[in-house]
GUNULO-757743 format. One line per field, with one value per atom (N, C-alpha, C, CB): x, y, z; atom name; residue number from 1. Coordinates in Angstrom, 3 decimals, decimal comma. Glycine has a CB too. Example, Ala and Ser with C-alpha at 12.3 -4.5 7.8 and 13.67 -1.06 7.14 Angstrom:
BEGIN
c1 <- c(13,190 / 12,300 / 13,200 / 11,308 / 12,850 / 13,670 / 12,900 / 14,084)
c2 <- c(-5,690 / -4,500 / -3,300 / -4,473 / -2,250 / -1,060 / 0,030 / -0,598)
c3 <- c(7,800 / 7,800 / 7,800 / 9,046 / 7,080 / 7,140 / 7,870 / 5,725)
atom <- c(N / CA / C / CB / N / CA / C / CB)
seq <- c(1 / 1 / 1 / 1 / 2 / 2 / 2 / 2)
//
This chain:
BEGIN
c1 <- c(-13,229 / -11,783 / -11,420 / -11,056 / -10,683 / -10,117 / -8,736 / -10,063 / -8,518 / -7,601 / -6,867 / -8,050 / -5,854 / -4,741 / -4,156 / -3,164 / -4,457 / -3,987 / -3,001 / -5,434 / -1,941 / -0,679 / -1,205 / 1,343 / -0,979 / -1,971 / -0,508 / -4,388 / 0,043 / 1,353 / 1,298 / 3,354 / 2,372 / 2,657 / 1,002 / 3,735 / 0,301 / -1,501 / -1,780 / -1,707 / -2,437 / -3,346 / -4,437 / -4,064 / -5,253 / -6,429 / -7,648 / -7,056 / -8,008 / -8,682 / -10,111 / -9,167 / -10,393 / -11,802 / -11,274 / -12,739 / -9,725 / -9,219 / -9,429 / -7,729 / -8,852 / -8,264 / -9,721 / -7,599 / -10,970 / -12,016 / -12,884 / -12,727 / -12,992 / -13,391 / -13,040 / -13,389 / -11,684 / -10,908 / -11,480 / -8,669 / -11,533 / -11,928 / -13,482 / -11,918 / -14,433 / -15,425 / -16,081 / -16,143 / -14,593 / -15,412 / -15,086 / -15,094 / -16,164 / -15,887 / -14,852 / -16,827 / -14,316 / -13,670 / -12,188 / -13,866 / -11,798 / -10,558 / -10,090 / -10,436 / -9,293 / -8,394 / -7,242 / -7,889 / -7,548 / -6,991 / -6,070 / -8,246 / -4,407 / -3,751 / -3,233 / -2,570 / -3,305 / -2,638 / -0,846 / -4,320 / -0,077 / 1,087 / 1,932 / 1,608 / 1,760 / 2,425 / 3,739 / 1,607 / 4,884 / 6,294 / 6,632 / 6,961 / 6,885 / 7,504 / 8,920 / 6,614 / 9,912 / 11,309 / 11,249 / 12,084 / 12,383 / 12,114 / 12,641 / 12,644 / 13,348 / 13,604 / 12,794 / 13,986 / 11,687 / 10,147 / 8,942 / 9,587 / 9,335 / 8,230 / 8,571 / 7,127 / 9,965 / 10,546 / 9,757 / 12,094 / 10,392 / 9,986 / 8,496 / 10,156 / 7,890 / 6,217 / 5,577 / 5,429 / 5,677 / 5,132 / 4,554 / 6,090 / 5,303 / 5,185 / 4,019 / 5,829 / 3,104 / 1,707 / 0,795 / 1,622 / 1,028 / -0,091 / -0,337 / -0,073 / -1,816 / -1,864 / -1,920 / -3,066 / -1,858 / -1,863 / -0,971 / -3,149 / -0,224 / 0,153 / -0,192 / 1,538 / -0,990 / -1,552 / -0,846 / -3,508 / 0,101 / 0,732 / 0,601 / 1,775 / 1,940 / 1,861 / 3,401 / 0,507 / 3,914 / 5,603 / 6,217 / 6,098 / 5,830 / 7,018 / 7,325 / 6,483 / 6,660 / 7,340 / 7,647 / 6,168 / 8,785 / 9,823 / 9,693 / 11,473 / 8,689 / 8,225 / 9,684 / 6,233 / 10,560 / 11,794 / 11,586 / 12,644 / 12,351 / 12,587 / 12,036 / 13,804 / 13,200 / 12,816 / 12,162 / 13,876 / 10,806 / 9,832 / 8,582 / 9,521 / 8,864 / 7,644 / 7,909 / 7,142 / 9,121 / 9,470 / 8,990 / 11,159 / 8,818 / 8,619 / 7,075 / 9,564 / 5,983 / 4,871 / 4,471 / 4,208 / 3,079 / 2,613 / 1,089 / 2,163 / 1,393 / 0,166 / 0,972 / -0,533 / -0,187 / -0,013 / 1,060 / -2,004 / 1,862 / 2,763 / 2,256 / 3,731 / 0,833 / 0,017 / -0,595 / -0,434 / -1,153 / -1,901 / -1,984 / -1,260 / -2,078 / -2,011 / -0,995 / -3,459 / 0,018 / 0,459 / 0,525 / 1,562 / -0,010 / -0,179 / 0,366 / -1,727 / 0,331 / 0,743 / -0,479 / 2,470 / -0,149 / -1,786 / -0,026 / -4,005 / -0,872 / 0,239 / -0,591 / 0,963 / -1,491 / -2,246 / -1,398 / -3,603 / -1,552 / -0,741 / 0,832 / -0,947 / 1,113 / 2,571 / 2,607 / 3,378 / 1,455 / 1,882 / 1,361 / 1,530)
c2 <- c(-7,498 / -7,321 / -6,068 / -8,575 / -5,186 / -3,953 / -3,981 / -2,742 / -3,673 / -4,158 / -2,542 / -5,359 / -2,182 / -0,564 / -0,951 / -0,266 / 0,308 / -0,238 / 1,336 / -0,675 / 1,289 / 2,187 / 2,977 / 0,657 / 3,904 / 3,966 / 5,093 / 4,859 / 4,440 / 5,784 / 6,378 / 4,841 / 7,241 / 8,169 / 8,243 / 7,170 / 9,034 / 9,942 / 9,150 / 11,472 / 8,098 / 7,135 / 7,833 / 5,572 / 7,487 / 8,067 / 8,160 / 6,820 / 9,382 / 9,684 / 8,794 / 11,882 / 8,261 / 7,596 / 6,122 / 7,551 / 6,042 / 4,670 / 5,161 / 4,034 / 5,811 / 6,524 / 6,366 / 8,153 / 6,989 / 6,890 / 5,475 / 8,299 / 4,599 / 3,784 / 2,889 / 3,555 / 3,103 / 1,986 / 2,467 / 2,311 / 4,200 / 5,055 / 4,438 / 7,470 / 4,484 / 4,206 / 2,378 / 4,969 / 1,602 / 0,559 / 0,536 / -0,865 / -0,134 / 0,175 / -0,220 / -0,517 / -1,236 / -2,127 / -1,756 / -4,166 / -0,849 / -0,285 / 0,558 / -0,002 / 1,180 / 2,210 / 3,236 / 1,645 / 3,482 / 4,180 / 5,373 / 4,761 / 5,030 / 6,268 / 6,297 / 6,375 / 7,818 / 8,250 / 9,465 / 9,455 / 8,683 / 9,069 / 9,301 / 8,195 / 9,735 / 9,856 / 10,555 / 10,590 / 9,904 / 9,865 / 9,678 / 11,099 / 8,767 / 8,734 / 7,798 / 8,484 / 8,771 / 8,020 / 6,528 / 8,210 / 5,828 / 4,533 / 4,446 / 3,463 / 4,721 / 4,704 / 4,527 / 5,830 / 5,543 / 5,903 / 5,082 / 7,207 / 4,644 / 3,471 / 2,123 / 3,473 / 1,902 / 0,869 / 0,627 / 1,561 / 1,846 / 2,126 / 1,764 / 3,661 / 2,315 / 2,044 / 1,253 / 2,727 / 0,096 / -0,494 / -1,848 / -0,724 / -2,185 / -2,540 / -2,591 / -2,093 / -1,787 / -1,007 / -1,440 / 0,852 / -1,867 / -1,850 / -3,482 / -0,320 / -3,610 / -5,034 / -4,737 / -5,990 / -3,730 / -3,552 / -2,448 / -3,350 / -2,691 / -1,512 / -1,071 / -1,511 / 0,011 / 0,120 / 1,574 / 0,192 / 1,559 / 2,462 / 2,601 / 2,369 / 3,174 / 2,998 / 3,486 / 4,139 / 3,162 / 2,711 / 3,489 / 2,756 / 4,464 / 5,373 / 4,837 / 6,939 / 4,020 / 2,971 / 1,996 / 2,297 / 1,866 / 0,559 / -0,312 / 1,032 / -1,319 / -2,998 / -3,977 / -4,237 / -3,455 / -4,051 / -5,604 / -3,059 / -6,765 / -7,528 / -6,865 / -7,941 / -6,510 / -6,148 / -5,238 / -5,805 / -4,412 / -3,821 / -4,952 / -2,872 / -6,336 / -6,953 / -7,793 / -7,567 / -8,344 / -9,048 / -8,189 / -9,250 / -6,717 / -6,169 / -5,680 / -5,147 / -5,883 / -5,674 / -6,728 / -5,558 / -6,713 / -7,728 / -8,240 / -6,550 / -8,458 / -9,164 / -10,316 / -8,405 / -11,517 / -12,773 / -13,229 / -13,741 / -13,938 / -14,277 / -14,987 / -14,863 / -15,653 / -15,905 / -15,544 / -16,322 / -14,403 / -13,142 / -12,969 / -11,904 / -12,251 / -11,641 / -10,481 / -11,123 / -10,340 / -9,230 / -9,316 / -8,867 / -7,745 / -7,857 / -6,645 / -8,023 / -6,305 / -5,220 / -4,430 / -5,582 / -2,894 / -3,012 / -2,657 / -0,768 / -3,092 / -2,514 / -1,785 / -3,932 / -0,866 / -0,209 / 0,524 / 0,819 / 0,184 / 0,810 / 0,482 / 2,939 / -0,443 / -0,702 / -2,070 / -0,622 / -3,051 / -4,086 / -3,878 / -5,328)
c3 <- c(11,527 / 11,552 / 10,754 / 10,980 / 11,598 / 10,718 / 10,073 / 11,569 / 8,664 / 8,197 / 7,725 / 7,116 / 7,929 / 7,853 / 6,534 / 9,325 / 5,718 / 4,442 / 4,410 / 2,991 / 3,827 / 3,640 / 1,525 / 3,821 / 1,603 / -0,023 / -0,163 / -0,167 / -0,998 / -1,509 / -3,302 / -1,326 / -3,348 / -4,862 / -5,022 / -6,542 / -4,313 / -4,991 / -5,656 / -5,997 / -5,437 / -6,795 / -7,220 / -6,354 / -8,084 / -8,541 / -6,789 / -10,095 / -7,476 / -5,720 / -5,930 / -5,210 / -7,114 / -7,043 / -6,504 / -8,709 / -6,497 / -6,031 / -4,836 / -6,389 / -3,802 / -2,815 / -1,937 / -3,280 / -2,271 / -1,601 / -2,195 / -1,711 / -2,904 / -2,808 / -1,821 / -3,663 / -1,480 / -0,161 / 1,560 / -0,186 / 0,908 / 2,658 / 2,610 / 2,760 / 1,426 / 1,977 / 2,460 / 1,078 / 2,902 / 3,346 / 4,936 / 2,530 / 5,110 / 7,039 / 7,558 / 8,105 / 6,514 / 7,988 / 7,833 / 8,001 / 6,774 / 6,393 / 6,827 / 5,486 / 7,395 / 7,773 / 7,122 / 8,493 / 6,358 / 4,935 / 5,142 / 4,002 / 5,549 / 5,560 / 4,052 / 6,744 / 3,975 / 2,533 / 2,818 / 1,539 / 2,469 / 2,646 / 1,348 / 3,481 / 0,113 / -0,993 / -0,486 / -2,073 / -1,537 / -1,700 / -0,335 / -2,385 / 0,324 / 1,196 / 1,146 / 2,030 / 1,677 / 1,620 / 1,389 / 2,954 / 0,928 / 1,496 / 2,818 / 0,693 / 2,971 / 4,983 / 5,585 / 5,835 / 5,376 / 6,137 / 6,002 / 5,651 / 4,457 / 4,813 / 4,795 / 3,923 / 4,592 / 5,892 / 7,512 / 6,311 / 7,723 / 9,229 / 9,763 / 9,466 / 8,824 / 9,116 / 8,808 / 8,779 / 7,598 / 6,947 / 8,229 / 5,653 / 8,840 / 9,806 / 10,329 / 10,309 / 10,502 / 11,310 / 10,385 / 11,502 / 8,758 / 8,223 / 7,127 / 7,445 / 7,116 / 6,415 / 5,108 / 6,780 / 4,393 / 3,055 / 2,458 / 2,714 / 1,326 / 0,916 / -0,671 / 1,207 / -1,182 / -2,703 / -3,223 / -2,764 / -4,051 / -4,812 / -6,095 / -4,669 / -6,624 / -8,301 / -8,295 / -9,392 / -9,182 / -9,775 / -9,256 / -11,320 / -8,605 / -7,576 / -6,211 / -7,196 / -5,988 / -4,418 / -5,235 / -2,885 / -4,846 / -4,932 / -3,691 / -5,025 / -4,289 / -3,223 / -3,562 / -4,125 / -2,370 / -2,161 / -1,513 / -1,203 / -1,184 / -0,510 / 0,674 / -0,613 / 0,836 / 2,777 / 3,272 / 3,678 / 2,162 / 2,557 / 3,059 / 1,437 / 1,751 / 1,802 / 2,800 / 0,599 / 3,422 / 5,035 / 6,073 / 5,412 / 5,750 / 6,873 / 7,172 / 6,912 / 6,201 / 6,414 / 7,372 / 5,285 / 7,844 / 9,196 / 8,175 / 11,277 / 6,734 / 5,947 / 5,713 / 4,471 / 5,558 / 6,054 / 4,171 / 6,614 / 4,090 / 3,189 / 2,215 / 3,676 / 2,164 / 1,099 / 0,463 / 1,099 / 0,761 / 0,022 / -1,467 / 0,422 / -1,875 / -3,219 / -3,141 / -3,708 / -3,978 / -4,639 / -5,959 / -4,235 / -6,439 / -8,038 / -8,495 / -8,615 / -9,913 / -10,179 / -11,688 / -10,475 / -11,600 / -12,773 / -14,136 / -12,486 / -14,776 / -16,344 / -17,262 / -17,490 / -16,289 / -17,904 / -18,479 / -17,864 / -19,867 / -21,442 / -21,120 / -21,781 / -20,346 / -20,459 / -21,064 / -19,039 / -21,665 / -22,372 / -23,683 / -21,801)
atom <- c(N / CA / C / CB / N / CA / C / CB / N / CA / C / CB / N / CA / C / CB / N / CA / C / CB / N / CA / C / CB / N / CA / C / CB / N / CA / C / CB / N / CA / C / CB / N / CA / C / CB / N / CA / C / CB / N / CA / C / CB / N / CA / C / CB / N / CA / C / CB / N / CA / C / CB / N / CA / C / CB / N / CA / C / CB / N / CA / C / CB / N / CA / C / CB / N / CA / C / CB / N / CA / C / CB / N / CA / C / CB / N / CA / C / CB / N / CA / C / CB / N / CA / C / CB / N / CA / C / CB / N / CA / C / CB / N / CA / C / CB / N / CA / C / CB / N / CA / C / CB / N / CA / C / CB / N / CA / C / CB / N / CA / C / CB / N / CA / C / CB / N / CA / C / CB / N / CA / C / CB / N / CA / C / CB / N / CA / C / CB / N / CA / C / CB / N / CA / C / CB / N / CA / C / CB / N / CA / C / CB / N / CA / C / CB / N / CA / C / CB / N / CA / C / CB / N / CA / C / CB / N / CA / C / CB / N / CA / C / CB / N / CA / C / CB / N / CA / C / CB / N / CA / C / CB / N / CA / C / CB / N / CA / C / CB / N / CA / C / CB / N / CA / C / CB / N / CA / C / CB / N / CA / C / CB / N / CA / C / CB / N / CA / C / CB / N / CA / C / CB / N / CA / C / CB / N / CA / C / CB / N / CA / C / CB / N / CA / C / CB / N / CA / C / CB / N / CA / C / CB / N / CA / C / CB / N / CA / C / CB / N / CA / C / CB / N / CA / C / CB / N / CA / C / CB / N / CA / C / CB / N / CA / C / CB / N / CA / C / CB / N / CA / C / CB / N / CA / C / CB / N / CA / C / CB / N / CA / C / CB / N / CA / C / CB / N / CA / C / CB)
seq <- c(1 / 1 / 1 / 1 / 2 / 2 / 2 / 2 / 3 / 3 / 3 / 3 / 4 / 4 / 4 / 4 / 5 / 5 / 5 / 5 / 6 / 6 / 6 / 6 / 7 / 7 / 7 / 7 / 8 / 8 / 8 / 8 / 9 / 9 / 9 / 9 / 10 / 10 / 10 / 10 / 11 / 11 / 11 / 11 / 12 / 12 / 12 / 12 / 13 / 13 / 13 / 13 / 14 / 14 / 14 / 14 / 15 / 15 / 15 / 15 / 16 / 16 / 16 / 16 / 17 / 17 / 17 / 17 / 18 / 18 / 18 / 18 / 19 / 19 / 19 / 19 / 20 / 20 / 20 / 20 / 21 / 21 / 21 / 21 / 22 / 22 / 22 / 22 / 23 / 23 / 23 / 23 / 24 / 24 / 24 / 24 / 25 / 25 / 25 / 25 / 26 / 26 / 26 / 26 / 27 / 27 / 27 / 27 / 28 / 28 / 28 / 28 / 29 / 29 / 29 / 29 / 30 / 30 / 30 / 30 / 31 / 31 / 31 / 31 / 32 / 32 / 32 / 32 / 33 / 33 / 33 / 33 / 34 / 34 / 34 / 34 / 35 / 35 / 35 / 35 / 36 / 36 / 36 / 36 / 37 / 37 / 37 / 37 / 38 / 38 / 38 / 38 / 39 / 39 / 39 / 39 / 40 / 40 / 40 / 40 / 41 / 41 / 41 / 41 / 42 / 42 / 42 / 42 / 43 / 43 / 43 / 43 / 44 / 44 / 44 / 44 / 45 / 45 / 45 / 45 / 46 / 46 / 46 / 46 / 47 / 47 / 47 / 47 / 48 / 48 / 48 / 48 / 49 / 49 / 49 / 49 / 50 / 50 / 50 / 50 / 51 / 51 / 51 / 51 / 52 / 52 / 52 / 52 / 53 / 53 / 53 / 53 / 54 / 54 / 54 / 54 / 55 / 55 / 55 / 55 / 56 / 56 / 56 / 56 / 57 / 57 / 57 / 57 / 58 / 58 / 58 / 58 / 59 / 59 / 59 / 59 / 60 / 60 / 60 / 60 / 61 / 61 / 61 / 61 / 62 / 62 / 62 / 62 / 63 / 63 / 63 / 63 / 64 / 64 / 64 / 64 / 65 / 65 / 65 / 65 / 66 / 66 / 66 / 66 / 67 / 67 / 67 / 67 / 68 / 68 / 68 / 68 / 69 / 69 / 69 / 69 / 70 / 70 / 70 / 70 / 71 / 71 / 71 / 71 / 72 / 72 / 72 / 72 / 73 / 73 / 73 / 73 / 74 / 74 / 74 / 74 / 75 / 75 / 75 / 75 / 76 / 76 / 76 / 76 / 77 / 77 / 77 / 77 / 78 / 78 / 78 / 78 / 79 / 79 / 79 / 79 / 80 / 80 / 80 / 80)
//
């Protein structure tokens, strides 16, 4: 099963290619994108991995197509 993961705001690129190098992943990299835009798209993909410059709204996370039990988490390095 191939799973499209959405990767926004440039994460660390050793994050960035650890995700490209598994097979079954599909790894677009789209930093800053409007929220309009990734409204619009989020849609297309089962994952989305950022850092505090996307704002994970309500109706971004209704509008992804990953299953509603999942995991969402957040990292807090040096913010606790």
């Amino acid at each position: 099963m191939t799973f499209r993961i959405l990767v926004t705001d440039g994460i660390d690129r050793e994050g960035a290619d650890l995700l490209q190098g598994v097979s079954d992943f599909i790894v677009d990299e789209l930093p800053t994108l409007p929220a309009e835009d990734l409204l619009a798209r989020i849609g297309d993909y089962d994952a989305i991995v950022g850092r505090s410059a996307t704002k994970i709204s309500e109706p971004l996370l209704r509008a992804g197509r990953w299953e509603r039990d999942k995991f969402l988490g957040a990292e807090l390095k040096g913010r606790t």
